[in-house]
C-alpha positions in Angstrom: -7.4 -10.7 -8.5 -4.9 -10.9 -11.3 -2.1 -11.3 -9.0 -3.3 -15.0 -8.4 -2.0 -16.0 -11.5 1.6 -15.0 -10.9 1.5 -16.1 -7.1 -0.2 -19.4 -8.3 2.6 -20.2 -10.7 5.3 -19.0 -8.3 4.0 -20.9 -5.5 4.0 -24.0 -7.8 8.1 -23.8 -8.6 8.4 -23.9 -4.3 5.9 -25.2 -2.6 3.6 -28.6 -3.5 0.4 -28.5 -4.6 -1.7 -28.4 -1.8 0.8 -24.9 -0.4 0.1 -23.6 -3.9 -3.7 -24.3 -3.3 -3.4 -22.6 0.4 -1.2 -19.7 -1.0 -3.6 -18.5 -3.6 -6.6 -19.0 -1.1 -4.9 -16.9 1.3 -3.9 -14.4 -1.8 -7.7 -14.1 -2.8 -9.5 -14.7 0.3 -8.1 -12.2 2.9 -10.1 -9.6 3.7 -7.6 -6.5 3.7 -6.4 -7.7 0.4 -10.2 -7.6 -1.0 -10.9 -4.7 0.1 -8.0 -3.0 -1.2 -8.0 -3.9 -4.5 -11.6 -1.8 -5.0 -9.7 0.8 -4.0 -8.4 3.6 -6.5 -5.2 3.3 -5.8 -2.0 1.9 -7.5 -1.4 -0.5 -5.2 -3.0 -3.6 -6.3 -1.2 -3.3 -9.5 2.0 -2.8 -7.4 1.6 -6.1 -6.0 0.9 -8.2 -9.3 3.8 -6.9 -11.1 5.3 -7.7 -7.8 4.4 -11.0 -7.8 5.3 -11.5 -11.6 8.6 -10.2 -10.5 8.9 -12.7 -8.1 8.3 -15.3 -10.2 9.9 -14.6 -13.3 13.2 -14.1 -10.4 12.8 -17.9 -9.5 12.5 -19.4 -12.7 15.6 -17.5 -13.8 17.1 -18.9 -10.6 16.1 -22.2 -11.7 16.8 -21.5 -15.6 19.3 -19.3 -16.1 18.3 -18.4 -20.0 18.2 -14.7 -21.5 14.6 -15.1 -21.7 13.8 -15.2 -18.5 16.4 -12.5 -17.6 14.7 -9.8 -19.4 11.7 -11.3 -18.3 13.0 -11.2 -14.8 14.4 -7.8 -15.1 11.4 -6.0 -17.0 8.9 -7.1 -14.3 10.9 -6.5 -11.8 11.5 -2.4 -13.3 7.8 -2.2 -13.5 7.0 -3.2 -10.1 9.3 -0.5 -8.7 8.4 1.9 -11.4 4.6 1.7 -10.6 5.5 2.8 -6.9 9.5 3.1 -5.7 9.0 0.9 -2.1 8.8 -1.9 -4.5 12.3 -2.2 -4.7 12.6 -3.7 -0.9 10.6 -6.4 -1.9 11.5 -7.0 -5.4 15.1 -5.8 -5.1 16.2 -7.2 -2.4 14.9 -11.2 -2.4 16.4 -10.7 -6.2 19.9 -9.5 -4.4 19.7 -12.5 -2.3 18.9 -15.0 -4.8 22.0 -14.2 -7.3 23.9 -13.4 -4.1 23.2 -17.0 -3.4 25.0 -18.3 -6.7 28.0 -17.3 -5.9 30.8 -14.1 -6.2 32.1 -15.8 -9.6 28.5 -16.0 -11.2 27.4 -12.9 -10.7 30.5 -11.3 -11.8 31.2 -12.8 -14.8 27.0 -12.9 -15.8 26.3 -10.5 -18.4 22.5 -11.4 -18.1 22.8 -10.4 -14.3 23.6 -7.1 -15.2 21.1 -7.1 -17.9 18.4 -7.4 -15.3 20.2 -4.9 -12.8 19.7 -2.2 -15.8 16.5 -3.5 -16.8 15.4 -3.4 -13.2 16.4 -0.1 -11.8 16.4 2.0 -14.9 12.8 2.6 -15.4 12.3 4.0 -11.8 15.4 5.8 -11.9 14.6 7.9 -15.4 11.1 8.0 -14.5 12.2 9.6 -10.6 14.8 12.0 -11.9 12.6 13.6 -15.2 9.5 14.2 -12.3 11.9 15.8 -9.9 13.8 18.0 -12.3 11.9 18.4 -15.0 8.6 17.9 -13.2 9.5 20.3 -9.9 8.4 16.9 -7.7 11.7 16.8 -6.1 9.9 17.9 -2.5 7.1 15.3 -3.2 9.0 12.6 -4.1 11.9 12.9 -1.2 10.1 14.9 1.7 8.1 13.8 4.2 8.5 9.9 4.4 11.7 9.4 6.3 11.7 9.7 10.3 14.2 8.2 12.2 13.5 9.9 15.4 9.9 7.5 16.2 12.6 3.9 15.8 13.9 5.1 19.8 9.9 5.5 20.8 8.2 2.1 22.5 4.8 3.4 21.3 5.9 3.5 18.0 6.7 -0.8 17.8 3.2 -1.5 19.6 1.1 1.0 16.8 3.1 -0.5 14.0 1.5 -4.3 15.3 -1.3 -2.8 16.2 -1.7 -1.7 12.3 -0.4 -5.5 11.3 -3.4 -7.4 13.6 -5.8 -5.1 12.2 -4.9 -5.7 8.6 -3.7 -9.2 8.8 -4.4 -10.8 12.0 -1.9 -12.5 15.0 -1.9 -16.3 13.5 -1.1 -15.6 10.1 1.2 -13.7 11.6 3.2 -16.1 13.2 2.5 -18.4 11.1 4.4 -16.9 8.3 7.4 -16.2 10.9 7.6 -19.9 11.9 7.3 -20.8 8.0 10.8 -19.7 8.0 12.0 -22.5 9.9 10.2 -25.3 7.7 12.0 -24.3 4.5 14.8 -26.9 3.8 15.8 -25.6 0.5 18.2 -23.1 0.4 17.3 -20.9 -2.5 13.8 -20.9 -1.1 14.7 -19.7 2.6 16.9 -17.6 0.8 13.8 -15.9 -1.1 11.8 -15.9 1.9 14.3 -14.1 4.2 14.9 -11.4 1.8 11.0 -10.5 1.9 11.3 -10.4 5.3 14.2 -8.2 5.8 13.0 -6.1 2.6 9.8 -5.6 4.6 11.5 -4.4 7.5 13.5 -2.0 5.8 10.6 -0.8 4.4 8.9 -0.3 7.5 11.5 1.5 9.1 12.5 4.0 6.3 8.2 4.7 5.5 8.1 4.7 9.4 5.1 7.0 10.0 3.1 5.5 7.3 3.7 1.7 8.3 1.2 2.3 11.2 -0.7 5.2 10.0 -2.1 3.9 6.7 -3.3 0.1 6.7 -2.5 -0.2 3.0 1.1 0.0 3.3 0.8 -3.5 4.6 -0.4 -5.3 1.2 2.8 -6.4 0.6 2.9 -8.1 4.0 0.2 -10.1 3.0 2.3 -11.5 0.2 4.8 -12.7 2.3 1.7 -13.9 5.0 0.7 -15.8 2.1 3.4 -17.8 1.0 4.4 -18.5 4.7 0.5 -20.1 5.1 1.3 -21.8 2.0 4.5 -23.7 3.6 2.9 -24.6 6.6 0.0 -26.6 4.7 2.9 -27.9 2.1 4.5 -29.1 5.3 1.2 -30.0 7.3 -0.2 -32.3 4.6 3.8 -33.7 4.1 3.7 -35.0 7.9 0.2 -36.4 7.3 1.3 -38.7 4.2 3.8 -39.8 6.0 2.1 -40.6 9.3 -1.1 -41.0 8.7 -1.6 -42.4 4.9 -5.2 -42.9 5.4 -7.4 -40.8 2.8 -10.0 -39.8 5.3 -7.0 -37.0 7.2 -6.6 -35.5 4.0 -10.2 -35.1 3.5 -11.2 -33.8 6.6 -8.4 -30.8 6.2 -9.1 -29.9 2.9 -12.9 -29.5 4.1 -12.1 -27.6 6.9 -9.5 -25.3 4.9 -12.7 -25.1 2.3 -14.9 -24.1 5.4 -12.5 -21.5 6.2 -12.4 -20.2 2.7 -16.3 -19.7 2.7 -16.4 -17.8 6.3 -13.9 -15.1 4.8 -15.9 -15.0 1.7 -19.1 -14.3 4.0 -16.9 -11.9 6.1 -16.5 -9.8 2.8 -19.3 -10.2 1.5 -21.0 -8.8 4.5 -18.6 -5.8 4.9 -19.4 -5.0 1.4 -23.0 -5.4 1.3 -22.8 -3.0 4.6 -21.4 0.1 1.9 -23.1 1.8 -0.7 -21.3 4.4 -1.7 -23.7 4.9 -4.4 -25.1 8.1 -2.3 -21.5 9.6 -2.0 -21.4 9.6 -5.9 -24.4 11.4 -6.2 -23.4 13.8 -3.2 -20.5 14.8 -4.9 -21.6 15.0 -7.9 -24.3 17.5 -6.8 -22.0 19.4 -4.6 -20.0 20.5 -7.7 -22.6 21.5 -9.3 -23.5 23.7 -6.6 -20.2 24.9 -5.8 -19.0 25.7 -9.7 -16.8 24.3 -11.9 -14.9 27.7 -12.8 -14.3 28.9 -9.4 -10.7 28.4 -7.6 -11.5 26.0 -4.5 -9.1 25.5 -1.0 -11.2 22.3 0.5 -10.5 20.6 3.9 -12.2 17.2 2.6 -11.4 13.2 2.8 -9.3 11.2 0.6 -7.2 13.7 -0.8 -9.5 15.0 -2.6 -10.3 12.4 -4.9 -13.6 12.0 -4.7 -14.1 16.0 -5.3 -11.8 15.7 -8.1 -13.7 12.3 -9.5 -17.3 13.3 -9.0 -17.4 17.6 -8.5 -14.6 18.2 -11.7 -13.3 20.0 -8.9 -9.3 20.4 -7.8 -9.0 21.7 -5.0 -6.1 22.7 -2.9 -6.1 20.7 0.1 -6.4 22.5 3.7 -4.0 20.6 6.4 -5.6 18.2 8.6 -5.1 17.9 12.3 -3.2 14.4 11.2 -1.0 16.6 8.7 0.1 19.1 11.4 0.6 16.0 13.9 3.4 15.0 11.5 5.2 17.9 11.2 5.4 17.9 15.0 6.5 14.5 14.6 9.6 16.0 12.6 10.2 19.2 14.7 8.9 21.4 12.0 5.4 23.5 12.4 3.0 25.3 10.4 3.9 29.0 10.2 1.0 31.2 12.5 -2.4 30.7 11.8 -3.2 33.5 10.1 -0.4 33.2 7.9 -1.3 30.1 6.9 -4.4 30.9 5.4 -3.4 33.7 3.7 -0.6 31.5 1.9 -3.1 28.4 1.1 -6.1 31.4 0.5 -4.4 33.7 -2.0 -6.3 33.7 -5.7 -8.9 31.3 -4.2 -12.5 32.3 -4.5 -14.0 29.2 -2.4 -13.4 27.8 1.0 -15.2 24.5 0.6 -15.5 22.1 3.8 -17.0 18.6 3.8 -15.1 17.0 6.8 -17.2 18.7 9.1 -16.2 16.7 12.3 -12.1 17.9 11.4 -13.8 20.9 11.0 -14.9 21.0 14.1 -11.2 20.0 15.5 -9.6 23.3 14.0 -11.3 25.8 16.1 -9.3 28.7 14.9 -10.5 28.0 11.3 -13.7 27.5 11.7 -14.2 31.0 14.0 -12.1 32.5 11.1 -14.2 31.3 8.0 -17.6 31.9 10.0 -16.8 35.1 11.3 -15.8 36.7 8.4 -16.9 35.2 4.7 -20.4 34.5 4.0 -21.4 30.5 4.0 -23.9 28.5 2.6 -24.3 25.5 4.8 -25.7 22.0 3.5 -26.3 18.2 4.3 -22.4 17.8 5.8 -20.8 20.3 3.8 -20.1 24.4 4.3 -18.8 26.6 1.0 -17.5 30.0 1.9 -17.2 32.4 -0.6 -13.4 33.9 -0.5 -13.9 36.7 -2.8 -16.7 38.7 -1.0 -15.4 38.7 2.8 -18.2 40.4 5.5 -15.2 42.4 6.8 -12.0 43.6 5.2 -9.5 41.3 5.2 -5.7 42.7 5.9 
């Protein structure tokens, strides 16, 4: 919600009024974007300092003052320090735009390499101490980069697929064709290098571009400002066509129409979930498992909502997703058995509440039923580790 503010403002150094209007509409009103900022996650925050970067890049473009060069550069560091992908779309349009001004001004621009420091160093220190210092190294690098799917057909039809679930076809392409109604240079020059950064970014986070839906939000920021150009440019050909008041009217009440559906459309999705139960699930289930036991749990989100509501972190079983991605890579889980005796070892607590994945991994579930006792309940089994029914070797 905050980031209307900064893509307001932004919009208004670009675009006329009535884009601005239909950019921070779009911003609020699409319902991906709603939805995902209720989410725990730090991506909504990504995307405001994103936007703040985005702005504060323009008005240095327009005002090139040491003010808005730290202001420019600090934003821009804490969009990419809050989660690295940012720097495709707040490094790149940035590139572009002092690309734009020339070899000599860059060069001899001490406040351009004020905000390149300011930019990249936060990140940078913040990367390096968690890998080193911080043993992250395998989290940070591994399992992101897969060249191999960019040569498979399916891959390009599940990566739109992902986009006109998220976003939808017409906003789609309207924000392509936007490209093409940008007359200023400095602003096509902006635009392109979101474009481009988002296909970068697509193609070096290549499984996760189609396989989780949020990796999209920053699409929507570029959807947003393309929707905002064609309405800058729709309502430009009506003044000067058709003066008469009455046009004017009728789109803006339309475009409010439209507003109020999506706001229905969300409102409706919401009022559909109540997660109110799930708090008060969890919550029970870690009372009933423990809070000083040693858990291994195949169970949604990570584990979050264990960790949230039970007090319980747990060491997270492989889904039949995770193992699906390692085949993707060429690389496999070592044999069953050894598997769980790796992810098992000083555990006291098997704890399953993803019963239908569960059902999926048929050698686990004969394993842990055949050989640790269980205490089944409403969508959840716990299987106690430390007293097997037969010796374990």
């Amino acid at each position: 919600m905050l980031g209307g503010i900064p893509i307001f403002l932004l919009s208004r150094r670009i675009l006329s009024i009535n884009g601005a209007f239909a950019v921070l509409a779009y911003y609020l009103f699409e319902h991906f974007g709603v939805l995902a900022s209720r989410s725990f996650q730090p991506d909504s925050m990504m995307i405001m300092f994103l936007l703040w970067a985005l702005y504060f890049q323009v008005k240095w473009s327009q005002a090139d003052t040491l003010k808005n060069a730290i202001l420019a550069g600090v934003f821009t560091g804490v969009a990419i320090l809050v989660k690295a992908p940012m720097v495709f779309f707040a490094g790149l349009p940035f590139a572009f735009i002092i690309l734009q001004k020339g070899f000599k001004f860059w060069t001899r621009n001490g406040r351009v390499y004020l905000m390149a420091v300011l930019s990249i160093a936060p990140a940078l220190i913040y990367n390096l101490v968690s890998a080193t210092v911080g043993g992250n190294a395998g989290a940070i690098l591994g399992g992101r980069f897969y060249p191999q799917l960019y040569i498979q057909l399916s891959w390009y039809l599940q990566w739109m697929t992902t986009i006109k679930a998220v976003a939808g076809q017409v906003p789609l392409v309207i924000g392509l064709l936007a490209f093409f109604l940008i007359k200023d240079v400095k602003i096509r020059m902006l635009y392109a290098g979101l474009w481009l950064g988002y296909l970068f970014y697509g193609f070096t986070f290549a499984y996760h571009i189609y396989s989780h839906n949020y990796y999209q939000l920053p699409l929507l920021v570029i959807l947003a400002l393309g929707f905002g150009i064609g309405i800058s440019y729709l309502f430009k050909i009506l003044e000067e066509n058709n003066p008469q008041w009455i046009a004017r009217v009728a789109i803006t009440l339309i475009f409010i129409f439209s507003i109020g559906m999506s706001a229905q459309r969300i409102y409706s999705y919401l009022n559909q979930s109540d997660f109110r139960d799930k708090a008060a699930y969890f919550t029970e289930l870690g009372n009933i498992v423990g809070h000083d036991v040693s858990v291994v749990a195949l169970t949604e989100d990570y584990g979050y909502p264990l960790s949230y509501w039970s007090y319980i972190g747990p060491s997270l079983w492989p889904r039949t997703a995770d193992r699906d991605l390692k085949n993707i890579v060429g690389a496999s889980d070592p044999g069953f058995q050894q598997l769980f005796k790796e992810l098992t070892v000083g555990k006291d607590v098997f704890l399953v509440t993803m019963t239908d994945e569960f059902d999926k991994q048929t050698d686990l579930k004969e394993h842990l039923l055949n050989t640790y006792p269980v205490q089944q309940g409403d969508g959840y089994y716990i299987f106690d580790l430390a007293h097997p029914l037969t010796v374990v070797n």
